[in-house]
C-alpha positions in Angstrom: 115.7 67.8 108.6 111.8 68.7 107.9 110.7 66.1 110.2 113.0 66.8 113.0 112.2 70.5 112.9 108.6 69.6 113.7 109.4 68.3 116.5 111.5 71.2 117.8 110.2 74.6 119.3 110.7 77.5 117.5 113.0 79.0 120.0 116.1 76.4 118.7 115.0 76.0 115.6 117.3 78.7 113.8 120.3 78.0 115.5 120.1 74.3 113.9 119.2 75.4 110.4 121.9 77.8 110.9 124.7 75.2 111.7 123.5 72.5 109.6 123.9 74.2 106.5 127.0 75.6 107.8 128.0 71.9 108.3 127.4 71.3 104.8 129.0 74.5 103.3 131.8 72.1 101.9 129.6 69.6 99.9 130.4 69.9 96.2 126.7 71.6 95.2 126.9 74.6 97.6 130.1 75.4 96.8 130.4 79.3 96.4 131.8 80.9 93.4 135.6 82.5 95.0 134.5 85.9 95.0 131.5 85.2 96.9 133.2 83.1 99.7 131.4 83.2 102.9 133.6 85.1 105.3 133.3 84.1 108.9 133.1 86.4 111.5 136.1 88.5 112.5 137.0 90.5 116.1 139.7 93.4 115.5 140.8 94.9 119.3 143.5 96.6 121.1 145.1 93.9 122.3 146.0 90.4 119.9 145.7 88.9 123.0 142.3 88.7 122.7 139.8 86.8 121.1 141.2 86.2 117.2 140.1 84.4 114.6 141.6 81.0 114.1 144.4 81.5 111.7 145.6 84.2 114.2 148.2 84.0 116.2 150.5 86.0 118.4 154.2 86.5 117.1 156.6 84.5 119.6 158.8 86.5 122.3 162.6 85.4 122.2 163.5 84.3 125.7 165.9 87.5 125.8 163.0 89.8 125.4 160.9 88.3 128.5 162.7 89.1 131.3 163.2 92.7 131.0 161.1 95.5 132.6 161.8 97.8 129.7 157.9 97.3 129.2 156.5 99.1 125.9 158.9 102.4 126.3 160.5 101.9 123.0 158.7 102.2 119.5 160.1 99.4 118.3 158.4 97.0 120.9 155.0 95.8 120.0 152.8 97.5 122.6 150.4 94.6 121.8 153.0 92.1 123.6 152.9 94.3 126.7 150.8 93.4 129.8 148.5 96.3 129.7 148.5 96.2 133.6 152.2 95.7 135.0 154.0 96.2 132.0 156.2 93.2 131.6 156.4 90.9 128.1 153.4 88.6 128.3 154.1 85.0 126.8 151.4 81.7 127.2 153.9 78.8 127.0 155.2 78.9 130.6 153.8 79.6 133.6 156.8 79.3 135.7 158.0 82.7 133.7 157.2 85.9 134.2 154.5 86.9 131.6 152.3 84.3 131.7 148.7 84.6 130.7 146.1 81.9 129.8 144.5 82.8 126.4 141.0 83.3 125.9 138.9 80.7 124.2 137.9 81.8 120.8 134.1 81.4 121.3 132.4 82.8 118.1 129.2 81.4 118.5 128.1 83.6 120.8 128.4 86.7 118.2 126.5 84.2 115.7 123.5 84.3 117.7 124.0 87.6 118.9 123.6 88.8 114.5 120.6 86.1 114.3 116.9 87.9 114.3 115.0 86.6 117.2 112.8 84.0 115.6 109.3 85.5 117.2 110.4 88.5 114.6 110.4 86.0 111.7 108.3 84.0 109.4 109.2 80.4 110.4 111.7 79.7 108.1 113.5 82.7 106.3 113.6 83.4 102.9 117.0 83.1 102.4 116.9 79.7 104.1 114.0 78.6 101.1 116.2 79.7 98.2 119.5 77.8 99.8 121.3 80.7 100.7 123.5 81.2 103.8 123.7 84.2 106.5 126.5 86.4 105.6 127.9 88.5 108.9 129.3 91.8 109.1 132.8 92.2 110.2 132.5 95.7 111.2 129.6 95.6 113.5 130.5 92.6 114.9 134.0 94.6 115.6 132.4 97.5 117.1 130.0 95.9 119.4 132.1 93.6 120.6 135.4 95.9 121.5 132.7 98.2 122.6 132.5 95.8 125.6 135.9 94.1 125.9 137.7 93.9 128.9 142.0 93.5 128.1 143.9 89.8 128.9 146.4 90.7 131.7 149.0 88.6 132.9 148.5 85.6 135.4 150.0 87.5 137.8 147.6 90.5 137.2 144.9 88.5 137.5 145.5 87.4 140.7 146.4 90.8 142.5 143.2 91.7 141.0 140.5 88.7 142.4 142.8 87.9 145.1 144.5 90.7 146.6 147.7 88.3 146.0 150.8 87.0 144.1 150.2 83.2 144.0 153.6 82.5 142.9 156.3 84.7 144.1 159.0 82.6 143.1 158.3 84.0 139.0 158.6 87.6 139.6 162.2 87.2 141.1 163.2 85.9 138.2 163.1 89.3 136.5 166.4 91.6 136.9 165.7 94.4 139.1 164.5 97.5 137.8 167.6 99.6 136.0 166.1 103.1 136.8 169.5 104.8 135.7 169.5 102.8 132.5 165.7 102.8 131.7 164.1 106.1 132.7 167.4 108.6 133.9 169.4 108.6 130.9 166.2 109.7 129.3 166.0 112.3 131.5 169.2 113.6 131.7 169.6 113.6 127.7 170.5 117.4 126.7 168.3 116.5 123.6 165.0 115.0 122.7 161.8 115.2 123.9 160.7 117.8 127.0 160.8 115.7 129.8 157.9 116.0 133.1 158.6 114.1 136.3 155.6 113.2 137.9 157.0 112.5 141.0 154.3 110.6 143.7 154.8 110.9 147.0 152.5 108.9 149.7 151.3 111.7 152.8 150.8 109.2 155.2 154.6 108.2 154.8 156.3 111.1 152.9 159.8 110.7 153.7 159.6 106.9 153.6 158.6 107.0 150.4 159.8 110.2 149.1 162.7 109.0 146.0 165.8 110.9 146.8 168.3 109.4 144.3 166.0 110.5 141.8 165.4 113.9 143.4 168.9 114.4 143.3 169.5 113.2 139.7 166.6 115.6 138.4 167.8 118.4 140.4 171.5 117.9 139.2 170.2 117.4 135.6 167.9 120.5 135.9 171.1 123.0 137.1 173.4 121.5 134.3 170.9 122.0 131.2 169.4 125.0 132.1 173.1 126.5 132.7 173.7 125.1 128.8 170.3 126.4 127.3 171.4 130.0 129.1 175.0 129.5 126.9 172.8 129.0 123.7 173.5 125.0 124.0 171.1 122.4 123.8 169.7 121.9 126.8 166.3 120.0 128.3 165.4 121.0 131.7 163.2 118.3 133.3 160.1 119.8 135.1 158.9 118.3 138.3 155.6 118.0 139.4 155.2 117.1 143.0 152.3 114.7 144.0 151.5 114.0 147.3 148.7 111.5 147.0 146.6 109.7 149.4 145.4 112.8 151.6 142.7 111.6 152.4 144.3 109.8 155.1 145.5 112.8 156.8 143.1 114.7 159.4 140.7 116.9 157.7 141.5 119.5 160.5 145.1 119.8 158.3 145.7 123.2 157.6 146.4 123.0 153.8 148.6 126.4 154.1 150.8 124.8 157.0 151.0 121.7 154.9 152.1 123.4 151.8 155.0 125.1 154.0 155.7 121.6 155.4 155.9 119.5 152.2 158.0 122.0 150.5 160.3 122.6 153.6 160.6 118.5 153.8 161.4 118.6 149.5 163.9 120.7 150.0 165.7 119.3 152.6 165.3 115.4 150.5 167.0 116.5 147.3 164.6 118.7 145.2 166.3 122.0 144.0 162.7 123.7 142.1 159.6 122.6 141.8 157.7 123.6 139.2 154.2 122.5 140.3 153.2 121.1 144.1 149.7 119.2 143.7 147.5 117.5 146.7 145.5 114.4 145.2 142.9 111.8 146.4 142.5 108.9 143.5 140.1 108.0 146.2 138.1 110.3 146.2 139.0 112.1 143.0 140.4 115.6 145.2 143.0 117.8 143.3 142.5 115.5 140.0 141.4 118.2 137.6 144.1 120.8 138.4 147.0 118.1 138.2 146.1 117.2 134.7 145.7 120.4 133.5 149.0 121.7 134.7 150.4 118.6 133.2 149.1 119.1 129.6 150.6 122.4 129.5 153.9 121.5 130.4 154.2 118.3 128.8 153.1 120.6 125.3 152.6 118.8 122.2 154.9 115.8 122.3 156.8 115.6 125.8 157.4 112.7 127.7 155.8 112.5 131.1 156.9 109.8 133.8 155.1 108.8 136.8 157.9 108.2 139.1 158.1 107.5 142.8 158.2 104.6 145.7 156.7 101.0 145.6 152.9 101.5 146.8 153.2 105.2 146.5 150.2 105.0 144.4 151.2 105.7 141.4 149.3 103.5 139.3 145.8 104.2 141.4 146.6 107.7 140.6 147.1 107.3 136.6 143.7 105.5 136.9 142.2 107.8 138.2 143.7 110.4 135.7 142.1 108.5 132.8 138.8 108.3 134.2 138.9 111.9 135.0 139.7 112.9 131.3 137.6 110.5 129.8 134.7 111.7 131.7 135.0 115.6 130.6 135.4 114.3 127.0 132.0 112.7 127.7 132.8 109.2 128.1 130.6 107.3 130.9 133.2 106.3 133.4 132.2 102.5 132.8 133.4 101.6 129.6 135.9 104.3 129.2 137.2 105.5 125.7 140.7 106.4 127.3 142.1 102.9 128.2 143.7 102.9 130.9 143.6 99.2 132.7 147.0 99.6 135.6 146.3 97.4 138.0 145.9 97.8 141.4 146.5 96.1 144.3 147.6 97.0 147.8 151.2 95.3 147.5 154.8 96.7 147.1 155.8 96.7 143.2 152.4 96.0 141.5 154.4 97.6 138.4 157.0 95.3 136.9 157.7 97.2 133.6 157.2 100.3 131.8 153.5 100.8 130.8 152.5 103.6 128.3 148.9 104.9 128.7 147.1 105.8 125.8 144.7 108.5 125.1 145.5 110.8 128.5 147.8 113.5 127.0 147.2 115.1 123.6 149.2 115.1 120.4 152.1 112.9 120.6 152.9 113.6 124.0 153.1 110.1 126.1 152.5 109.3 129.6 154.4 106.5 131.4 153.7 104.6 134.4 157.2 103.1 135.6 158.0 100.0 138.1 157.9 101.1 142.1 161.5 102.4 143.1 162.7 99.8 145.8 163.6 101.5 149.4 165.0 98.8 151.5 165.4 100.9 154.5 161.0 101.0 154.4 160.1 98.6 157.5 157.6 97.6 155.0 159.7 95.9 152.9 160.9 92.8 155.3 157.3 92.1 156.3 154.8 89.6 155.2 151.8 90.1 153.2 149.8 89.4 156.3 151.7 91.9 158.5 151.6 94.4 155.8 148.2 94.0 155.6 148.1 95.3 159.6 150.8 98.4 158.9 149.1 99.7 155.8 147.2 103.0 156.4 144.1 102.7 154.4 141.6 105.0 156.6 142.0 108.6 158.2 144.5 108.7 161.0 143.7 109.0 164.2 145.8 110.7 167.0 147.1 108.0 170.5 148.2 110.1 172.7 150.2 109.4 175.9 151.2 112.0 178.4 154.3 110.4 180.5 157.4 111.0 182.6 161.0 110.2 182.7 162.0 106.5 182.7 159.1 105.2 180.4 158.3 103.8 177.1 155.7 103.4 174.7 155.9 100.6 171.8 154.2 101.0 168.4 153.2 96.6 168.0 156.5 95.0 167.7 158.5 97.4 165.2 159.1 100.4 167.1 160.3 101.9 170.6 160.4 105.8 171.8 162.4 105.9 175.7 161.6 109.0 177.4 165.3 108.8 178.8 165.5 112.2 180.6 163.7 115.2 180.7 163.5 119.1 181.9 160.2 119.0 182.6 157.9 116.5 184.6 156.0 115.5 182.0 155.8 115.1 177.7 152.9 114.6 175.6 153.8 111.9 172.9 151.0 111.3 170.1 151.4 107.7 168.0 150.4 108.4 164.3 150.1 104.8 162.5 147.6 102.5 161.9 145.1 101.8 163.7 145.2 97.6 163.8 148.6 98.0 165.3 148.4 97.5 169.4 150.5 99.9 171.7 152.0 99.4 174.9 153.2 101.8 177.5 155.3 101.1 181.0 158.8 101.5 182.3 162.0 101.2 180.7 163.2 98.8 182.8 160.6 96.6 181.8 161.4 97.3 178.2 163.4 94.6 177.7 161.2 91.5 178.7 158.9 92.7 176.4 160.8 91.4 173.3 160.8 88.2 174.9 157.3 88.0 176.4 155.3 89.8 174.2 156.7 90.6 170.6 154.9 87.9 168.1 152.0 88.1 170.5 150.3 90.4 172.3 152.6 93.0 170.0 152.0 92.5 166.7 153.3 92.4 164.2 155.8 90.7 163.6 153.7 87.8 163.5 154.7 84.5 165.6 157.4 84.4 167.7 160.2 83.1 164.7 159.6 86.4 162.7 161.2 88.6 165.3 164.2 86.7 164.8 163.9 87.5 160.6 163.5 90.9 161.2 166.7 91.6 162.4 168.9 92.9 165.0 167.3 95.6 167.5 169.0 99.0 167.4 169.0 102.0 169.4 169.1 106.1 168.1 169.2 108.8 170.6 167.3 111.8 170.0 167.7 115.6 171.8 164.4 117.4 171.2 163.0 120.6 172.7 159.7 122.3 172.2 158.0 125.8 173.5 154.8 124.3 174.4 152.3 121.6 175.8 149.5 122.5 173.8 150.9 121.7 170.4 153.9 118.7 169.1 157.3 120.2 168.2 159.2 117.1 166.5 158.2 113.8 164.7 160.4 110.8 165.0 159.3 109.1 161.8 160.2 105.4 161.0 160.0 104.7 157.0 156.8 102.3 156.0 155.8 102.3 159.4 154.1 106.2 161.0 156.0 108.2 163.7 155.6 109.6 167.2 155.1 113.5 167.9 156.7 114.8 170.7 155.3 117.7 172.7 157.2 119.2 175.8 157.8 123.0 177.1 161.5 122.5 177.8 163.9 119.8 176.9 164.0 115.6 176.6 166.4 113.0 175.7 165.1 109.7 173.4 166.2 107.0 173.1 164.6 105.6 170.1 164.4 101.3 169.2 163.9 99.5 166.1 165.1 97.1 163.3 168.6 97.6 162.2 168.7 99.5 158.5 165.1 101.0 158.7 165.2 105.0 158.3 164.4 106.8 161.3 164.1 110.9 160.8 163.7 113.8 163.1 161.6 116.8 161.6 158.9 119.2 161.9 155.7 118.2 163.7 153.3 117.2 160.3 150.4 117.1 162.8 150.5 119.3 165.5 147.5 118.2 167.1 147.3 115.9 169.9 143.7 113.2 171.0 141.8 114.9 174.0 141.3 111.7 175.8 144.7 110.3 177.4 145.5 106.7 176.4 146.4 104.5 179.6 149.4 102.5 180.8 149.7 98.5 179.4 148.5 97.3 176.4 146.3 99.3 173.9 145.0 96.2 171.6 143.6 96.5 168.1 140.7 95.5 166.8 142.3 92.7 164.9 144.8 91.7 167.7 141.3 91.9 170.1 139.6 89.6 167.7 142.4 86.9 167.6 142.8 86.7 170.3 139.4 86.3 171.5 138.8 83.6 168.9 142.4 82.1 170.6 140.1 81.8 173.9 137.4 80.6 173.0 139.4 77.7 171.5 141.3 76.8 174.4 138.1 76.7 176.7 135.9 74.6 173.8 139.4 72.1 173.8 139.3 72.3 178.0 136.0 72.0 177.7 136.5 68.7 175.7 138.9 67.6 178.1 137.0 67.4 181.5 134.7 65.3 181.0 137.5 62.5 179.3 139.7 63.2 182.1 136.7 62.9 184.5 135.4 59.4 183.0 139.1 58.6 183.1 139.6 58.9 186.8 136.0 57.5 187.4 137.9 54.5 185.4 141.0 54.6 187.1 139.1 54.7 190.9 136.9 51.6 190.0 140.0 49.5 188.5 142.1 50.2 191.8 138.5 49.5 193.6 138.4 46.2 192.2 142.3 45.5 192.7 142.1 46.5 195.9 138.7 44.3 196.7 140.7 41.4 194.8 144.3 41.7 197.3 141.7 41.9 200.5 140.1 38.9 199.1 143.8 37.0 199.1 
């Protein structure tokens, strides 16, 4: 060993002294005495999903227990089992279940060296090396350091939402029962007894009555009226508090009027199912607007141990905004943002029903009072739901809207990409003003309504996009008319939205009177209400196609395609007649000649 060492710099020397004697820690004249036994290294975390020591290991899940979405709700189920971002039962023996996660390797030589003194710091061999003794580590730093800098172990399907934006494998989520949001979550809140319940309820501002959860405004509402009429009669009675959030403003125009949007969003509640509402908030988990405000109100009506759920529509943002909760409360308890002391590790991702399960985040609310993230209630009648990941990716409204506006007669039509139609079918007045709010990757089109109907054939899966290719218009359904009567007092300013769920809405603006005749996929909600956005774009769009960026871009790369393939082809058709002239040249020559 001497005479190998010589031969060796001193910067890997210690690492093989180390792990040769620890080679030889089972030869029969350096065996400890049993209370002295060397102790190797241990890692304690959150999560026994991390990295243990070897005679670890995590208790098994009965196949009954993995395909629920109860997530880690009840006491009774190890919270440690729980995927910390979706909430469903994690398990690493299939990956055709839901669950799956690929365990970390259990490196622990990396915390060795990381306890070792650098050798420049040391005489060149240690003394306890030169009496024959061995390094003995300490659990608890180890622990602390390295928890100090541990990231969780989600689930497979976490991880990818996460690096890829996507769910590799859809087929393994579907094999989860839907959500039971009666059984799971509403006959908690309609007990008479228990906990104090708080209804976070998240609402998206860029589609609030597509994703606005009636059913659940109604049940709350309902519940509220029954227990408080018991609790006045001196029974038990629990009166659910709801705390409106409308999240992603942002998105709206800053020019918004937040007193005018107040009226509007409780006008709109109202009218969707909600009787009371105890607290109306205006959040950006964006950009971190309204955040301080919502959590105090919160913690005061949650108290010392109430329950508060986080309830509202697939890709309402519910999970963005419980992030962003944690980061905000761990930063005024002085934690650095970073590597927060709240964990809080939702995930993410810009797709319908990130959330599979019931998720409990730690650390935000004080006391014993719990905060719950729940799965994304299911509205089929959202256009958003029969559309690829690719076409949701072009309807999504990730950046401040900006106002289209047309300004057109009788007898014509404007189309939002392939989803939506508005027919200005008659009118009082010459002229209406119709403003499109959606996004802005989604291509317009405006001409006559007797041209309408080629369109679908000629255009939709092209030019109008989405729906993507021409065989998705087919999948989408059947096309379906609703007539609208709408009247207005003025040109200046819109009167009415006609709002499509998942999708964005037009906003009508007319001094007099106007029939619509409004076109889309059979089963998606369209509404009639209040103008949201009054305001209407100074500069006038034009008649024919108004092509986004994206569309613009496709097809341009299409183009440029077809002429480098023409391009190709010229000169091979060229060199082929050339071919074809000289062999009819020499047949010709060869029939004079007989």
């Amino acid at each position: 060993m001497l005479s190998r060492a010589r031969n060796i710099s001193q910067s890997k020397l210690k690492p093989i002294l180390h792990q040769s004697f620890l080679t030889k820690i089972t030869s029969p004249h350096l065996q400890l005495h049993p209370t002295k036994a060397l102790k190797a290294p241990t890692t304690t975390t959150s999560s026994f999903f991390s990295s243990q020591p070897t005679n670890t290991a995590p208790p098994p899940l009965s196949s009954s227990l993995a395909l629920t979405r109860d997530g880690n709700y009840d006491e009774a189920t190890p919270k440690l089992t729980v995927c910390p971002g979706c909430g469903v039962l994690m398990q690493d023996t299939n990956p055709k279940q839901p669950g799956y996660f690929i365990r970390p390797s259990q490196n622990l030589n990396k915390v060795r060296k990381s306890h070792l003194v650098h050798v420049a710091n040391e005489s060149e061999f240690s003394n306890s090396l030169k009496k024959g003794g061995l390094v003995v580590f300490e659990a608890e730093n180890e622990t602390s350091e390295v928890k100090k800098h541990e990231k969780p172990v989600v689930c497979a399907r976490c991880h990818a939402l996460r690096h890829y934006g996507k769910v590799k494998d859809v087929t393994v989520e579907n094999l989860l029962p839907d959500f039971d949001f009666d059984h799971t979550v509403g006959r908690r809140l309609m007990s008479a007894s228990g906990a104090r319940s708080v209804v976070l309820m998240v609402v998206d501002a860029a589609d609030f009555d597509g994703s606005f959860p009636r059913k659940v405004a109604k049940m709350v509402s309902d519940t509220a009226e029954e227990n408080e009429r018991a609790w006045k009669e001196g029974k038990s009675g629990n009166v659910p508090r709801v705390v409106l959030v409308v999240t992603k403003i942002d998105l709206l125009p800053s020019s918004l009027s937040p007193t005018r949007f107040e009226h509007w969003v409780r006008q709109r509640a109202r009218e969707d199912g909600i009787s009371k509402i105890t607290k109306l908030h205006f959040v950006s988990a964006v950009k971190n607007w309204g955040l301080k405000s919502l959590i105090d109100d919160v913690v005061d009506l949650a108290g010392k141990r109430g329950n508060v759920w986080a309830i509202g529509a697939q890709n309402a943002g519910k999970s963005t905004l419980l992030n962003a909760i944690a980061k905000s409360v761990d930063a005024g308890r002085g934690g650095d943002g970073e590597e927060k002391n709240i964990v809080s590790h939702l995930t993410e991702a810009p797709v319908p029903g990130t959330t599979l399960g019931i998720v409990r985040v730690e650390g935000v609310l004080p006391a014993q009072a719990k905060l719950f993230d729940t799965p994304g209630l299911l509205n089929p009648n959202q256009i958003t739901t029969r559309l690829t990941r690719e076409e949701q990716k072009l309807v999504n409204i990730n950046k401040e809207l900006k106002p289209r506006t047309y300004r057109i007669k009788a007898g014509h039509s404007i189309h939002i990409a392939g989803l939506m139609r508005m027919d200005v079918e008659e009118s009082s007045v010459e002229s209406i003003y119709v403003t499109v709010w959606a996004s802005q990757y989604l291509p317009l089109h405006l001409g006559k309504t007797e041209n309408a109907c080629t369109m679908v054939e000629k255009h939709f899966g092209r030019q109008l996009q989405p729906p993507i290719g021409e065989k998705r218009v087919e999948e989408l359904g059947k096309w379906v008319r609703k007539e609208f009567h709408v009247s207005g007092s003025s040109w200046d300013s819109s009167s009415v939205d006609i709002a499509a769920a998942g999708l964005g809405w037009f906003s009508v603006g007319l001094k007099g009177e106007a029939a619509l005749g409004v076109w889309t996929y059979e089963g998606v909600d369209i509404v009639l209400r209040n103008a949201l956005l009054p305001y209407r774009s100074q500069v006038f769009e034009v008649a024919g196609f108004t092509v986004s960026k994206i569309i613009s871009k496709a097809d341009q790369s299409l183009n440029k395609s077809k002429r480098l393939n023409e391009a190709k082809r010229k000169p091979r058709e060229s060199e082929g007649a050339i071919h074809l002239k000289s062999s009819l040249s020499t047949i010709d020559s060869v029939s004079s000649s007989c």
